[in-house]
Backbone as JSON Lines, residues from 0, in Angstrom:
{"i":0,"aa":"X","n":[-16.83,59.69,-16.95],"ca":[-16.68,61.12,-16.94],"c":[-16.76,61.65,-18.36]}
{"i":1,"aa":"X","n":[-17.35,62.58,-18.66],"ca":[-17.42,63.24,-19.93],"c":[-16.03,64.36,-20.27]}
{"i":2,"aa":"X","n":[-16.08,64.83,-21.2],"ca":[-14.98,65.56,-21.45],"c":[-14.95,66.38,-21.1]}
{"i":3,"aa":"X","n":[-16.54,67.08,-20.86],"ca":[-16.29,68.7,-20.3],"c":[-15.92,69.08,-18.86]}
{"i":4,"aa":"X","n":[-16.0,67.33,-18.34],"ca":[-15.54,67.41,-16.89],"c":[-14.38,67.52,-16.75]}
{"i":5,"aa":"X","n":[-13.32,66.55,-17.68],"ca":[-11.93,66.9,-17.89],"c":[-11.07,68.49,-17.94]}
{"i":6,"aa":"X","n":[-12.33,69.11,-18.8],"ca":[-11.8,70.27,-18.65],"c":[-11.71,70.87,-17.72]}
{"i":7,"aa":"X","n":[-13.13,71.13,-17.5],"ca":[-13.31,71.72,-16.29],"c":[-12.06,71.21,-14.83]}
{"i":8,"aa":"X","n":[-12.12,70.46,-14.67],"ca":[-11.0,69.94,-14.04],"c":[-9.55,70.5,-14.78]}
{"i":9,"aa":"X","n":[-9.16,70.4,-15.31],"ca":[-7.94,71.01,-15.67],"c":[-7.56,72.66,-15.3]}
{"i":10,"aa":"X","n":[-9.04,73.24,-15.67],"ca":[-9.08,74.6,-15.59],"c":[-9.15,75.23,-14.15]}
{"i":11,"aa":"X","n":[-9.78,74.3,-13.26],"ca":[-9.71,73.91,-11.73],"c":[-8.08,73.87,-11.2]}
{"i":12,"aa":"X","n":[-7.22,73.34,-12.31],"ca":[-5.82,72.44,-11.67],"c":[-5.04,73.92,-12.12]}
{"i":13,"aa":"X","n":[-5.45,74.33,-13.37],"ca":[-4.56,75.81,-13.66],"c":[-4.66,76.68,-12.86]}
{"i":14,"aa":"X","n":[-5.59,77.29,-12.48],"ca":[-6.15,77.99,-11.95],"c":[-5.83,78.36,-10.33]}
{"i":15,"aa":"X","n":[-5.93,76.66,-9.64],"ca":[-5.36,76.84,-8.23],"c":[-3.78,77.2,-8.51]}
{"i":16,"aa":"X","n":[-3.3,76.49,-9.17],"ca":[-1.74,76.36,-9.35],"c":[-1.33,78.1,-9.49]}
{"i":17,"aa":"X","n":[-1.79,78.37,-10.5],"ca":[-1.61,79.89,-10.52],"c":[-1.58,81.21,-9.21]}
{"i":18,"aa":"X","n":[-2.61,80.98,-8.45],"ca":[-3.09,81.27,-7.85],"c":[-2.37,80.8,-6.43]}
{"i":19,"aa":"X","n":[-1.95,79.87,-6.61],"ca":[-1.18,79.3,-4.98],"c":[0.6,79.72,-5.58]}
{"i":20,"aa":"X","n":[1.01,79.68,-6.99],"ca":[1.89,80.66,-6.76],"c":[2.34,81.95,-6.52]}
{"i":21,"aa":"X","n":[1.04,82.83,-7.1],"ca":[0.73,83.88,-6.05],"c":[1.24,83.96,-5.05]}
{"i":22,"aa":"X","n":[0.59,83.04,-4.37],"ca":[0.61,83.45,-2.72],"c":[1.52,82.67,-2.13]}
{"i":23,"aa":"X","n":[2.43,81.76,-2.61],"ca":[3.66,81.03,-2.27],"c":[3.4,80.1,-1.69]}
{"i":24,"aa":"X","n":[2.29,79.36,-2.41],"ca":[1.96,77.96,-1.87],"c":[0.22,77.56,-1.78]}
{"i":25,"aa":"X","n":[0.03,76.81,-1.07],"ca":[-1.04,76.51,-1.01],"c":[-2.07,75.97,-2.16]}
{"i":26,"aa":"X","n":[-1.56,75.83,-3.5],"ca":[-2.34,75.99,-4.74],"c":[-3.03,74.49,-4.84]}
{"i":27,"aa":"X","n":[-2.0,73.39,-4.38],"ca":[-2.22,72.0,-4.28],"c":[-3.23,71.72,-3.66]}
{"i":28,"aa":"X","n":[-3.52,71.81,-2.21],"ca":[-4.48,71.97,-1.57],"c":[-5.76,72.37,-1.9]}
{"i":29,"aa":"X","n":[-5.77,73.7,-2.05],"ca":[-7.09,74.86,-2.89],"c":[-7.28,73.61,-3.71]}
{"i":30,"aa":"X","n":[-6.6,73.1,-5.09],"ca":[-7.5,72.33,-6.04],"c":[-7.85,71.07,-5.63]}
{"i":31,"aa":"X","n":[-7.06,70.7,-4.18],"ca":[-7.88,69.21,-3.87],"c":[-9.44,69.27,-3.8]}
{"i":32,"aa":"X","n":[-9.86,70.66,-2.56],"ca":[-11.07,71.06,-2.37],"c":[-11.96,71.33,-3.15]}
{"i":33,"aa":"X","n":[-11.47,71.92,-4.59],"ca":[-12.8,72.31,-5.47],"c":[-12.96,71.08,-6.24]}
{"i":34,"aa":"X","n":[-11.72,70.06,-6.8],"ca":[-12.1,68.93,-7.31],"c":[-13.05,67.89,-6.47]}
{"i":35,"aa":"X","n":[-12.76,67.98,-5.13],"ca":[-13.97,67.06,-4.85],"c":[-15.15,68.26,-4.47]}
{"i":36,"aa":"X","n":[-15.26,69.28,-4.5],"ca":[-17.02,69.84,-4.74],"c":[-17.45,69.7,-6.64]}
{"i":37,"aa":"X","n":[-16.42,69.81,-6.84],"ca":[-16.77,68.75,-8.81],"c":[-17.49,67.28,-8.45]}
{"i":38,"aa":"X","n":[-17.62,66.76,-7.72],"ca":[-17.35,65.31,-7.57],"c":[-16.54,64.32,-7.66]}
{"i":39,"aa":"X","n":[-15.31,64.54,-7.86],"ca":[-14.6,63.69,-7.91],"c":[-14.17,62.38,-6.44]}
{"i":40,"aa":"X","n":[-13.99,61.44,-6.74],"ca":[-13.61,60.89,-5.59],"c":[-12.37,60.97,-4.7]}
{"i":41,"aa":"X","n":[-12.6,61.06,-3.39],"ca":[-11.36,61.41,-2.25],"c":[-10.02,60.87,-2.79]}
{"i":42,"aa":"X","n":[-9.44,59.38,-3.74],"ca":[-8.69,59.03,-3.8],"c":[-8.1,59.84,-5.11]}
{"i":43,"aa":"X","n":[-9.28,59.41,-6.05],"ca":[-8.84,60.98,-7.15],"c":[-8.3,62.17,-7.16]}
{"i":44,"aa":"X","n":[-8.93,62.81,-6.32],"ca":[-8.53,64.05,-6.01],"c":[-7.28,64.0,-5.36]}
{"i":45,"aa":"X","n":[-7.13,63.4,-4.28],"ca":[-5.69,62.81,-3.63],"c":[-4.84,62.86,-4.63]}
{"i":46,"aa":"X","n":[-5.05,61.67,-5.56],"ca":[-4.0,62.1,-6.87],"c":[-3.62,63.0,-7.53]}
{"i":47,"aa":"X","n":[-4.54,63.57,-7.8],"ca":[-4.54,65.02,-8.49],"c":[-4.03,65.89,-7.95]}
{"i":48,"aa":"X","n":[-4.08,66.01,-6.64],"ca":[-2.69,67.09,-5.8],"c":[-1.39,66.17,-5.92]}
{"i":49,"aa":"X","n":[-1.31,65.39,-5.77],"ca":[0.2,64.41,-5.61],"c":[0.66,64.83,-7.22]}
{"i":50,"aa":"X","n":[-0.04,64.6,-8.6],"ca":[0.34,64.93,-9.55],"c":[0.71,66.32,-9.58]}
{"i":51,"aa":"X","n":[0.16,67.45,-9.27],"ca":[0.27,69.14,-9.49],"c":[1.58,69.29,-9.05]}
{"i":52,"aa":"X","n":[2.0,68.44,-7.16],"ca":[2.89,68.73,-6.75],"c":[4.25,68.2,-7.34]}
{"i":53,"aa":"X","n":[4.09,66.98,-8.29],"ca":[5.37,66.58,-8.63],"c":[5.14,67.24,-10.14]}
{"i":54,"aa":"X","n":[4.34,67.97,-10.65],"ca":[4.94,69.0,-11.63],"c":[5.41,70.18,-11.24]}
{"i":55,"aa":"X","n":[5.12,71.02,-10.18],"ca":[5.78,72.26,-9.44],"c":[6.99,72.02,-9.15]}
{"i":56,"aa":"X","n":[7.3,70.67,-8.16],"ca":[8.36,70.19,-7.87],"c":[9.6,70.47,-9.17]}
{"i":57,"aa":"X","n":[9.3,69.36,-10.51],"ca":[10.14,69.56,-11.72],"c":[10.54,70.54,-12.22]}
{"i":58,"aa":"X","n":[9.41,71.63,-12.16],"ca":[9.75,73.03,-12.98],"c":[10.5,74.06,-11.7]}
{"i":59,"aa":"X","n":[10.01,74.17,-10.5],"ca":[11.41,74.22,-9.66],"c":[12.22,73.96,-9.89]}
{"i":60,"aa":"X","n":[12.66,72.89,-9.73],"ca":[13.97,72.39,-10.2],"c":[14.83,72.39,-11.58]}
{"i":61,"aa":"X","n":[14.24,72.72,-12.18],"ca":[14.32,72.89,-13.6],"c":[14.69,74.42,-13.79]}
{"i":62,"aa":"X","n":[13.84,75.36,-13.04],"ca":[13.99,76.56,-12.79],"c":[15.97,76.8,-11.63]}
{"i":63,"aa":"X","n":[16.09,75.93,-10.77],"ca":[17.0,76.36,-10.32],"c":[17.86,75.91,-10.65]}
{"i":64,"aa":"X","n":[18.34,74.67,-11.5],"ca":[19.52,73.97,-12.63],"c":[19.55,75.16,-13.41]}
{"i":65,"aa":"X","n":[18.64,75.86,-13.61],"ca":[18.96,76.68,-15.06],"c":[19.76,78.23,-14.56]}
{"i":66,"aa":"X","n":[18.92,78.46,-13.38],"ca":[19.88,79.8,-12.5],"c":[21.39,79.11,-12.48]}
{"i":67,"aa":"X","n":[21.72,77.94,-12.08],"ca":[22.86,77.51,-11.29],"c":[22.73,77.54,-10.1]}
């Protein structure tokens, strides 16, 4: 993979994330789909939502330790 794919992929991973908090969800999903029309492979991409979701997960939680 080249670098500009990295990006591009990242900007893919911001982007849904943003965007699925918007709308109260869904963001994980949305970037599984456009990473594999990038090409990426089914197991990749798999990862790549499993990763998004256990960073949403943290900053949730992180977010509601800090409310109390």
């Amino acid at each position: 993979m080249q670098i500009m794919e990295y990006f591009m992929i990242a900007a893919v991973g911001f982007t849904t994330s943003f965007f699925g908090s918007l709308i109260g969800g869904g963001g994980p999903m949305l970037n599984m789909f456009l990473v594999l029309f990038l090409g990426l492979p089914p197991q990749q991409a798999l990862a790549t939502r499993r990763v998004s979701t256990i960073g949403s997960q943290l900053a949730e939680f992180y977010v509601f330790k800090k409310k109390g």
